[in-house]
N, CA, C and O atoms as CSV, one atom per row, in Angstrom:
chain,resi,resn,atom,element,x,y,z
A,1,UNK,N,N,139.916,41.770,-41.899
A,1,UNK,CA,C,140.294,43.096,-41.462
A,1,UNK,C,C,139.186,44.080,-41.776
A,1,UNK,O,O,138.440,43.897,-42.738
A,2,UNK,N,N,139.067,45.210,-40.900
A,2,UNK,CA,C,138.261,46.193,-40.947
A,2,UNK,C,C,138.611,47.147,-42.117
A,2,UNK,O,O,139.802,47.040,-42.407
A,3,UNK,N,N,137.898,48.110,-42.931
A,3,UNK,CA,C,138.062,48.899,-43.927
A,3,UNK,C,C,138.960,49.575,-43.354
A,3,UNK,O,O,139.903,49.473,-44.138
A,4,UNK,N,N,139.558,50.683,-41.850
A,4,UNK,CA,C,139.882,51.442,-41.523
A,4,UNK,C,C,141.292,50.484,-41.598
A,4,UNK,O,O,142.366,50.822,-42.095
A,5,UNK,N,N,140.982,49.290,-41.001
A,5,UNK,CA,C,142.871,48.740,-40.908
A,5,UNK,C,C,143.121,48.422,-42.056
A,5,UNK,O,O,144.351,48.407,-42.086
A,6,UNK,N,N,142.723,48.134,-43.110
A,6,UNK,CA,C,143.268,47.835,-44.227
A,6,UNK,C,C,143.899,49.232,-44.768
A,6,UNK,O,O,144.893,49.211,-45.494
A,7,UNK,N,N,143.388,50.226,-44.452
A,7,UNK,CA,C,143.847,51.727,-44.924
A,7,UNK,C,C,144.841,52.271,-43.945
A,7,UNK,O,O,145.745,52.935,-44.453
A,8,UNK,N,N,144.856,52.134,-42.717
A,8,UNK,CA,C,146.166,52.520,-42.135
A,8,UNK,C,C,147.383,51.297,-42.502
A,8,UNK,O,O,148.574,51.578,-42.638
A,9,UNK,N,N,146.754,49.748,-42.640
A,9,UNK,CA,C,148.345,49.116,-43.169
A,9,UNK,C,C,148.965,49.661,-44.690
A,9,UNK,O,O,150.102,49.553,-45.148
A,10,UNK,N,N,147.836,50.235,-45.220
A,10,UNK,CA,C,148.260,50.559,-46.855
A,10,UNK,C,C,149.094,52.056,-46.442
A,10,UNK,O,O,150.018,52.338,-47.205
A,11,UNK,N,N,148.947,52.594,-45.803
A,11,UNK,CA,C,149.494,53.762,-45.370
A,11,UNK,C,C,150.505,53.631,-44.832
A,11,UNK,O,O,151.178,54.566,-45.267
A,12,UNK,N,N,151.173,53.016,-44.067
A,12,UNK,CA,C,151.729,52.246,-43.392
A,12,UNK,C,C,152.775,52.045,-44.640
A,12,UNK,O,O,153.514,52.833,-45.231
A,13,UNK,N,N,152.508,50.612,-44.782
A,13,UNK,CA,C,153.459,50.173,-46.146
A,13,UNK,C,C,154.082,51.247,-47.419
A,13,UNK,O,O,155.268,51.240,-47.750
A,14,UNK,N,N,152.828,52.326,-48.161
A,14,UNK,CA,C,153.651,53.275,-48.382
A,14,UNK,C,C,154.674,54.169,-47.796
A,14,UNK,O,O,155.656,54.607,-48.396
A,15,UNK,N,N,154.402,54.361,-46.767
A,15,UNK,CA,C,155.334,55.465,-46.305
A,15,UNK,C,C,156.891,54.577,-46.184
A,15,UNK,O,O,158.036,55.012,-46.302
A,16,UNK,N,N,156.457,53.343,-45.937
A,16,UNK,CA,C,157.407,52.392,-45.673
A,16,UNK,C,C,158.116,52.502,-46.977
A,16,UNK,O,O,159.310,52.793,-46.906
A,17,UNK,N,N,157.598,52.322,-48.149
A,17,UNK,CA,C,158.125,52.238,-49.495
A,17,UNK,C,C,158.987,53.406,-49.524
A,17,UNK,O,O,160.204,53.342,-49.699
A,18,UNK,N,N,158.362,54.414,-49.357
A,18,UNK,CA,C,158.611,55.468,-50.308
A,18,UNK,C,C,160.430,56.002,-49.312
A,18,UNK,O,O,161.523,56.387,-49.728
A,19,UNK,N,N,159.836,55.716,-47.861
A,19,UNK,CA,C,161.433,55.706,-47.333
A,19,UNK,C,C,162.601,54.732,-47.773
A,19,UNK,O,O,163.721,55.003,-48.207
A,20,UNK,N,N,162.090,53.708,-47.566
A,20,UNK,CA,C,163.520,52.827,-48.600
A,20,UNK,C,C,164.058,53.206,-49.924
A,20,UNK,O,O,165.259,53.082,-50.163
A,21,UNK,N,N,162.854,53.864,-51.175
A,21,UNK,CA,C,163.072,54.369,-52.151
A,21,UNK,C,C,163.883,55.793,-52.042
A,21,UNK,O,O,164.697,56.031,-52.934
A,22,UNK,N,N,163.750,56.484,-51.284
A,22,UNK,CA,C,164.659,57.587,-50.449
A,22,UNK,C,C,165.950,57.211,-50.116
A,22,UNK,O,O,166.982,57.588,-50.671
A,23,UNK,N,N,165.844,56.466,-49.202
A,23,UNK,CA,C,167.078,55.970,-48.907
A,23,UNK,C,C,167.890,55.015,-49.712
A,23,UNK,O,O,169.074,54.858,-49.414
A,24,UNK,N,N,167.329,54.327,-50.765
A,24,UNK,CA,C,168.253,53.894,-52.000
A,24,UNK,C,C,169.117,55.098,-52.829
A,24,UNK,O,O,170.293,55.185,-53.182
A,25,UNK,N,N,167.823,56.066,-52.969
A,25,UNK,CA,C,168.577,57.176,-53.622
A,25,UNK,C,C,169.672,57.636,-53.430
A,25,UNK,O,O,170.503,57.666,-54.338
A,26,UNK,N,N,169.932,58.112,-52.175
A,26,UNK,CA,C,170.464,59.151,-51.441
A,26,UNK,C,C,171.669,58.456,-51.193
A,26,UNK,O,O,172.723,58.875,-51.671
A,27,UNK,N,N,171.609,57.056,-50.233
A,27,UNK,CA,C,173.259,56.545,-49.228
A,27,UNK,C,C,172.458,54.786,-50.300
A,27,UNK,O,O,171.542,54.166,-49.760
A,28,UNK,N,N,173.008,54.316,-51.696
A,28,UNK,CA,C,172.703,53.023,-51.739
A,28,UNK,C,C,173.329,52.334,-50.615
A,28,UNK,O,O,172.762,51.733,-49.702
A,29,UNK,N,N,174.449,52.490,-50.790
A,29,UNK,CA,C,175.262,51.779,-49.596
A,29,UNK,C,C,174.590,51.089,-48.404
A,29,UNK,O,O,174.554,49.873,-48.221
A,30,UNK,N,N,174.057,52.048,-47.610
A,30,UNK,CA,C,173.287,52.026,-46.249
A,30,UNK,C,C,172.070,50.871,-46.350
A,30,UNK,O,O,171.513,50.333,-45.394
A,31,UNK,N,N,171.788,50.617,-47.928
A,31,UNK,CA,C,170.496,49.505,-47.907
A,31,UNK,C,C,170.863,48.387,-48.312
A,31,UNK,O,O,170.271,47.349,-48.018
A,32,UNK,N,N,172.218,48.466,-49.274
A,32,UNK,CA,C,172.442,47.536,-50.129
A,32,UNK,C,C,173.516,46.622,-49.025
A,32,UNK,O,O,173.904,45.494,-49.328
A,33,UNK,N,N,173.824,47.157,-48.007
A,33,UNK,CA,C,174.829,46.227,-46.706
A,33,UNK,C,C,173.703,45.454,-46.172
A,33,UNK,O,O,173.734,44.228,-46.066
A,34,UNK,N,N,172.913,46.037,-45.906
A,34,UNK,CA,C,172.029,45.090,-44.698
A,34,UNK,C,C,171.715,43.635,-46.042
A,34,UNK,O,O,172.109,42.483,-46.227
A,35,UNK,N,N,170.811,44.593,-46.677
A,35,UNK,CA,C,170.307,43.299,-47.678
A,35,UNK,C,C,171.211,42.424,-47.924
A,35,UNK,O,O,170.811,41.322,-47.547
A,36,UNK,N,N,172.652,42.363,-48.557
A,36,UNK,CA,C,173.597,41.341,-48.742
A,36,UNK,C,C,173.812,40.728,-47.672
A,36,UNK,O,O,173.679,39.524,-47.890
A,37,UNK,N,N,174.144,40.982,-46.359
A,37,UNK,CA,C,174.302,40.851,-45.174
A,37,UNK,C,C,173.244,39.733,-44.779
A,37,UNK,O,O,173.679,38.704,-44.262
A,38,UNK,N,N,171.658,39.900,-45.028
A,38,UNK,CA,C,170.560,39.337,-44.747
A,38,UNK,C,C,170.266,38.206,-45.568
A,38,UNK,O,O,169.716,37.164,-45.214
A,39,UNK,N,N,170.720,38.539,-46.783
A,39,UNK,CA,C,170.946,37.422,-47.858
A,39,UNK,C,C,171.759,36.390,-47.763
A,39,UNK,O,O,171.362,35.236,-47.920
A,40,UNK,N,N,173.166,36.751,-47.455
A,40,UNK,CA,C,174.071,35.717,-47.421
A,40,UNK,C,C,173.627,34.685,-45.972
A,40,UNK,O,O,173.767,33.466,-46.071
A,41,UNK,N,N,173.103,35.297,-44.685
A,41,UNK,CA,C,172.240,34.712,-44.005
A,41,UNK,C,C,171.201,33.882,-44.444
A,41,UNK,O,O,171.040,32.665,-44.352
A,42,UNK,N,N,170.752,34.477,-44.773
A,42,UNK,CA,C,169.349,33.034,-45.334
A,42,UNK,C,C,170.241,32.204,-46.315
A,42,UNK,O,O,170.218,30.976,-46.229
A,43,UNK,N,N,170.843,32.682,-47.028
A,43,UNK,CA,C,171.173,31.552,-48.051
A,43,UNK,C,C,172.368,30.084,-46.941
A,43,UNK,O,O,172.295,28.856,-46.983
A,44,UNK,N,N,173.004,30.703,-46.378
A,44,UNK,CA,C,173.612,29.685,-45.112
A,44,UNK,C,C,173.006,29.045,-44.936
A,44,UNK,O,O,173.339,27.877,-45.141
A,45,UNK,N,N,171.537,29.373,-44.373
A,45,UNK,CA,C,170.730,28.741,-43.361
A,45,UNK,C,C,169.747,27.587,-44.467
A,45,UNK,O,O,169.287,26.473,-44.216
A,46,UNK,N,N,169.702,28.275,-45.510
A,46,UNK,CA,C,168.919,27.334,-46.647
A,46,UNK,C,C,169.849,26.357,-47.317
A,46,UNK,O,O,169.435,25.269,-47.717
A,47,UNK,N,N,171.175,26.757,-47.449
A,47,UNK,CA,C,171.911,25.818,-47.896
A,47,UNK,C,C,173.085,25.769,-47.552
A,47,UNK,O,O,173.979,26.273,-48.233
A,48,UNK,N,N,173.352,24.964,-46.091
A,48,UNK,CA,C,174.384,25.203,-45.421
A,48,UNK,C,C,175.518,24.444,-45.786
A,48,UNK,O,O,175.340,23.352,-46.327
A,49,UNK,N,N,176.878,24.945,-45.527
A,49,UNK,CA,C,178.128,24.293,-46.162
A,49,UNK,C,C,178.549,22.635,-45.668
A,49,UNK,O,O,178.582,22.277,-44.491
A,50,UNK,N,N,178.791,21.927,-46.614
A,50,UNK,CA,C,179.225,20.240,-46.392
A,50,UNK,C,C,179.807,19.941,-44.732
A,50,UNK,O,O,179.619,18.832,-44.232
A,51,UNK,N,N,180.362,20.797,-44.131
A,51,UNK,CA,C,180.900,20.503,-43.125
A,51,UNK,C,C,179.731,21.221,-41.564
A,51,UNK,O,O,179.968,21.415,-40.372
A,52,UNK,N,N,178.723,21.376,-42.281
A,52,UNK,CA,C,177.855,21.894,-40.788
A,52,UNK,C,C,177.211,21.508,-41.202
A,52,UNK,O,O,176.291,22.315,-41.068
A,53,UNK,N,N,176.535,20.010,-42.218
A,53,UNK,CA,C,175.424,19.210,-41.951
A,53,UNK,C,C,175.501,17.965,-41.020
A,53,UNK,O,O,176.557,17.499,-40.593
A,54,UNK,N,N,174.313,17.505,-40.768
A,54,UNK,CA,C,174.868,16.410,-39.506
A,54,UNK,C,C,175.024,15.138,-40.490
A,54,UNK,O,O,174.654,15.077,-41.663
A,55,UNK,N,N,175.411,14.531,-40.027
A,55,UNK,CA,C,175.982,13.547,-40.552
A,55,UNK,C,C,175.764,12.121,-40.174
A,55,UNK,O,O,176.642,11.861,-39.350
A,56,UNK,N,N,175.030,11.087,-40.375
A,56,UNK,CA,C,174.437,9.999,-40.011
A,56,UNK,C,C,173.086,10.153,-40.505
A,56,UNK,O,O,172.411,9.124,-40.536
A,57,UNK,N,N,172.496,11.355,-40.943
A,57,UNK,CA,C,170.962,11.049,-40.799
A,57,UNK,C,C,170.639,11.738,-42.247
A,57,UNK,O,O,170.713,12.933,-42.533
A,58,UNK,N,N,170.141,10.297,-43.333
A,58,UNK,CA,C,170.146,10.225,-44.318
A,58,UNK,C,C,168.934,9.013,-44.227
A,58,UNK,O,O,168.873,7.879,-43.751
A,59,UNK,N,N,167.653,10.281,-45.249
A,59,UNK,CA,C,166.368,9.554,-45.164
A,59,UNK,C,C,166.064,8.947,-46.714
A,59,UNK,O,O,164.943,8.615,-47.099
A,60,UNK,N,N,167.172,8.879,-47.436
A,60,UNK,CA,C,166.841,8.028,-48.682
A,60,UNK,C,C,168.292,7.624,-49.004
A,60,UNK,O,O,169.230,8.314,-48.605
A,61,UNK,N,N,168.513,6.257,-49.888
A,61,UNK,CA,C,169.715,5.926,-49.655
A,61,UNK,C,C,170.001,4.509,-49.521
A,61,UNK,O,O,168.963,3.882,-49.308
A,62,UNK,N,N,171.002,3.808,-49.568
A,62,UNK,CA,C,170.953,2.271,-49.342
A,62,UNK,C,C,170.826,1.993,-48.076
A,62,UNK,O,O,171.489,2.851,-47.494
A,63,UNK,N,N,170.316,1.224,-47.245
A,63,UNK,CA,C,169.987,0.964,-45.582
A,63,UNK,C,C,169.555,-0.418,-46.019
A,63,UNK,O,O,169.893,-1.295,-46.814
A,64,UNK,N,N,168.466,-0.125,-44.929
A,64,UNK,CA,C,167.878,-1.547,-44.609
A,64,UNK,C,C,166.811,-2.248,-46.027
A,64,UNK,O,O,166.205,-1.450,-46.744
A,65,UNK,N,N,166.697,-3.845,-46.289
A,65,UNK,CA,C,165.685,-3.464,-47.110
A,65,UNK,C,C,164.006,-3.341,-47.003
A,65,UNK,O,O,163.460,-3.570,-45.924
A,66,UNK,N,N,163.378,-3.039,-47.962
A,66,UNK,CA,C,161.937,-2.447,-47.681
A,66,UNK,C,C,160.888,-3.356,-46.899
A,66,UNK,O,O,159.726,-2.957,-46.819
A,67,UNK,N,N,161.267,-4.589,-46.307
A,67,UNK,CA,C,160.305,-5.068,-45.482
A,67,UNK,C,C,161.105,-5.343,-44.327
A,67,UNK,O,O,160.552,-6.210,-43.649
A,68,UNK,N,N,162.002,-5.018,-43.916
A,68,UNK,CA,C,162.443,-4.835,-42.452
A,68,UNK,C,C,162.690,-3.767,-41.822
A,68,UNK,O,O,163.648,-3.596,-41.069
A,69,UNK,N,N,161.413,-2.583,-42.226
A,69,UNK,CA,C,161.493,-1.769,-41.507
A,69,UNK,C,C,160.472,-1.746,-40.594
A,69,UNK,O,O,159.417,-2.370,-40.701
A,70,UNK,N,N,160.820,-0.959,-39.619
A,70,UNK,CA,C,159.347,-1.147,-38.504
A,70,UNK,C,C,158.140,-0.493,-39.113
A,70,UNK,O,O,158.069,0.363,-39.995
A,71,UNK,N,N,157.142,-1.154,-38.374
A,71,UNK,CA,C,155.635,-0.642,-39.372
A,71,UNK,C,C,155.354,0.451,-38.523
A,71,UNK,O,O,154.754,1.372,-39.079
A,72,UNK,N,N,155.660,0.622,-37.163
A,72,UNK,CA,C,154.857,2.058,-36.409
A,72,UNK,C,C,156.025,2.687,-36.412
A,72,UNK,O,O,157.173,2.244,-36.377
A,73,UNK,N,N,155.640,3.687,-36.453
A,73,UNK,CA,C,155.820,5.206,-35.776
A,73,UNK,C,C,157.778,5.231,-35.415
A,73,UNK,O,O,158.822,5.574,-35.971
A,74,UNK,N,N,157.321,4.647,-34.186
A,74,UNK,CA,C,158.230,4.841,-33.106
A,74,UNK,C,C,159.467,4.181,-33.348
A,74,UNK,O,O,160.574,4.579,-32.985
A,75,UNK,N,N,159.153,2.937,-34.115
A,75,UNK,CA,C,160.409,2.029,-34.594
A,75,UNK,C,C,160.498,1.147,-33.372
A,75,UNK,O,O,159.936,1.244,-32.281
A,76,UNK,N,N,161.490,0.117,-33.922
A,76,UNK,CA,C,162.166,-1.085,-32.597
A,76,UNK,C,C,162.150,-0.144,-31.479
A,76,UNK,O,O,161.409,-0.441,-30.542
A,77,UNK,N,N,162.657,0.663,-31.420
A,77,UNK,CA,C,162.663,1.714,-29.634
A,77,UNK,C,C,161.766,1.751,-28.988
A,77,UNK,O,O,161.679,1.768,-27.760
A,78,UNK,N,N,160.811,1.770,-29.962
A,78,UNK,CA,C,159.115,2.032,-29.094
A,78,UNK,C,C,158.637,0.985,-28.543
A,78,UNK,O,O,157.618,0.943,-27.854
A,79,UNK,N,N,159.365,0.070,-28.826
A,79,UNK,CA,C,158.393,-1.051,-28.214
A,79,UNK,C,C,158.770,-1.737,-26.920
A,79,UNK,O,O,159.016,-2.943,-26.962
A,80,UNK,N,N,158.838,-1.079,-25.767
A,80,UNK,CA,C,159.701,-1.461,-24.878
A,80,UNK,C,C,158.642,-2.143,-23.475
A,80,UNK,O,O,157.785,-1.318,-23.156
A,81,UNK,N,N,158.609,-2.889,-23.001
A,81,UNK,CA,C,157.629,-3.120,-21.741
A,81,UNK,C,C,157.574,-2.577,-20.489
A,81,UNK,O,O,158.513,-2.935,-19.777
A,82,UNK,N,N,156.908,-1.946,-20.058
A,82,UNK,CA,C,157.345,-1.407,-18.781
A,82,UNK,C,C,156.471,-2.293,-17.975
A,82,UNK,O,O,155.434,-2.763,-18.441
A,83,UNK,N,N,156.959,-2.565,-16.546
A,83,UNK,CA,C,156.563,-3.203,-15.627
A,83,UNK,C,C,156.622,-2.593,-14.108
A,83,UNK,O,O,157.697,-2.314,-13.577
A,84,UNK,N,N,155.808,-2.479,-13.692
A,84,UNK,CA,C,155.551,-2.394,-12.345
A,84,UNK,C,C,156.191,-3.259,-11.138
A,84,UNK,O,O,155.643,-4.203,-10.568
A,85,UNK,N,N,157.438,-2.741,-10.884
A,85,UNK,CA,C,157.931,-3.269,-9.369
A,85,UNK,C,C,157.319,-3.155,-8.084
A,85,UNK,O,O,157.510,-2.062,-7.549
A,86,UNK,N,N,156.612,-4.007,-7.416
A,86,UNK,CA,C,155.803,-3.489,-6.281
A,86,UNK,C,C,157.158,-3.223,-5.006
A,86,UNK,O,O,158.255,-3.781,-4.985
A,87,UNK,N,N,156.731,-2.416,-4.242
A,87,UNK,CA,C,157.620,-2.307,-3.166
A,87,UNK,C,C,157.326,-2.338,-1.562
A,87,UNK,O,O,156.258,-2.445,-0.961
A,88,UNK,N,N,158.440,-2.228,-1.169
A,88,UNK,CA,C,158.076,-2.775,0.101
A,88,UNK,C,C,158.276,-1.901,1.685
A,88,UNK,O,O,159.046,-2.148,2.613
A,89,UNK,N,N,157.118,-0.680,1.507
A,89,UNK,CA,C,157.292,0.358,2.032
A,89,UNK,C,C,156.227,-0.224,2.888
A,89,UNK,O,O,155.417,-0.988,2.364
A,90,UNK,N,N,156.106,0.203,4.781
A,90,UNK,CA,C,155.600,-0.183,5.314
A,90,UNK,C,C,154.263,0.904,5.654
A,90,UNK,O,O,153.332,0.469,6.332
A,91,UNK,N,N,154.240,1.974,5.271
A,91,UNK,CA,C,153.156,2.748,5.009
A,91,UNK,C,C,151.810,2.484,4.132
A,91,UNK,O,O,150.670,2.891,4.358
A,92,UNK,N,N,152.324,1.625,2.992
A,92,UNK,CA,C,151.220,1.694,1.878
A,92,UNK,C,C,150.026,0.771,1.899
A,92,UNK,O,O,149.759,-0.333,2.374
A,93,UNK,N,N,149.635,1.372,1.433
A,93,UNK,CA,C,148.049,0.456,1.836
A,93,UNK,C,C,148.044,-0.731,1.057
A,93,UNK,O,O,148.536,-0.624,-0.066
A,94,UNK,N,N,147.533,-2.009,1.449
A,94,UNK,CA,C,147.115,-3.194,0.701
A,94,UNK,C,C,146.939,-3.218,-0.114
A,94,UNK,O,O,145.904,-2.573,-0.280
A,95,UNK,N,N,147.399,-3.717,-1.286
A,95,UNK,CA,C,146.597,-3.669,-2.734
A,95,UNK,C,C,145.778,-5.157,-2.478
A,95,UNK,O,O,146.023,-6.050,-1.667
A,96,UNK,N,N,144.544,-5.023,-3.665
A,96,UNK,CA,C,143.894,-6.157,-3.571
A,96,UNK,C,C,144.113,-6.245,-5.296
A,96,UNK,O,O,143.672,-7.206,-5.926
């Protein structure tokens, strides 16, 4: 950042301060709703209740044992063959 933007964000951010510190004063109420409000939100979202996690997908735990798991990536799914059906359209050119 440039000297000048670093001094309008610092300007910026105070004025920012000094209004919330205002407005704590004056109506707490009016700051202290949102924040709980915003809080109990994130905390949901960080640690959501037993009945809105999904359920089947558990990455440590008793399963399979440690050498029958797939070595790539993709797992057994990935490994599928695809093949080329030639067809029998009377437009297409010869393959050689």
């Amino acid at each position: 950042m440039r000297t000048n933007d670093k001094r309008f964000f610092a300007v910026i951010l105070i004025l920012a301060g000094a209004g919330v510190a205002h407005s704590l004063m004056s109506r707490p109420a009016a700051v202290l709703i949102p924040v709980l409000v915003l809080g109990t939100v994130f905390l949901l979202y960080k640690y959501p209740p037993g009945r809105w996690r999904r359920r089947g997908v558990r990455r440590d735990g008793p399963g399979r044992p440690p050498g029958s798991r797939p070595r790539n990536r993709r797992g057994a799914a990935g490994r599928v063959k695809l093949r080329v059906i030639p067809g029998r359209k009377k437009d297409d050119p010869p393959r050689h």
